[in-house]
N, C-alpha and C positions, 0 to 999 in steps of 0.2 A: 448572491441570493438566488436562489431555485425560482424558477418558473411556478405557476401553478400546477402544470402539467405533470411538475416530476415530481415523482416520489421515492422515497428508498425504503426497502424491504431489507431489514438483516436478519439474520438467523443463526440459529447455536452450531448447524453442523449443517453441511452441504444437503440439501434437497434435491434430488433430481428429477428435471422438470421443471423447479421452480423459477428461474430466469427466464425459461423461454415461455412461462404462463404469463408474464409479465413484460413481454418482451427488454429483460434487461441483459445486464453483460456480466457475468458472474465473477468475480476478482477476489484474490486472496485469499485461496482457498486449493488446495491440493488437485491437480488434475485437471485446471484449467487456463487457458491463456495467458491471463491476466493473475500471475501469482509467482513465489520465487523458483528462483533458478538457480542450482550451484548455491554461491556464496551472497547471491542477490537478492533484495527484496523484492516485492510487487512495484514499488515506486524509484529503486534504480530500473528496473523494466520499464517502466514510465517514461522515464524520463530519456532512455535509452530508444523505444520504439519512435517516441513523439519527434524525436530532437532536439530537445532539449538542453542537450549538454554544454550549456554556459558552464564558470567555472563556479557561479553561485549557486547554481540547481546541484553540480556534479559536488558541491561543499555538505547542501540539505542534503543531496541522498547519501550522503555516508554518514551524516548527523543520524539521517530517518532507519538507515540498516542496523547502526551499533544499536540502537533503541529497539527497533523491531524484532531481531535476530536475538538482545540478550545480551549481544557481543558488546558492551559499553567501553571495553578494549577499543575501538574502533573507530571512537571520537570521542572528545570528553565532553565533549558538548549532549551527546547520547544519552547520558545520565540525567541530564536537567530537562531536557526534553520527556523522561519518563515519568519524573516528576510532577510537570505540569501537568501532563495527559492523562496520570490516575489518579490525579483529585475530582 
């Protein structure tokens, strides 16, 4: 659950400016820190910078890339996961 404090701002196409009027961290989005890499998503980057890499995290992020990416080749779990996320 989020604090009071925080809020999130999304937007249809990068803004620039806009995170740092907000003092936020702009992610998943082309040309910034926090976004893919190569063959990676934003959240194998996640999990990669943070430390993350149990072998349960390192299982979601290649569930979260086949889904993200498209690549449902990738995990078959990928596909059900798309599922739930666009209803």
């Amino acid at each position: 659950m989020r604090s009071p404090d925080e809020a999130t701002a999304e937007v249809s196409r990068p803004c620039p400016g806009h995170a740092d009027r907000f003092c936020a961290t702009p992610f998943d989005i082309e040309e910034v820190y926090w976004s893919h890499r190569g063959e990676l998503c934003t959240f194998d980057i996640m999990v990669d910078e943070f430390g993350l890499g149990t072998e349960p995290m390192l299982r979601l992020a290649t569930i979260i890339r086949g889904a993200d990416t498209s690549r449902l080749d990738v995990a078959p779990d990928s596909h059900g996961r798309n599922i739930v996320l666009k209803r």
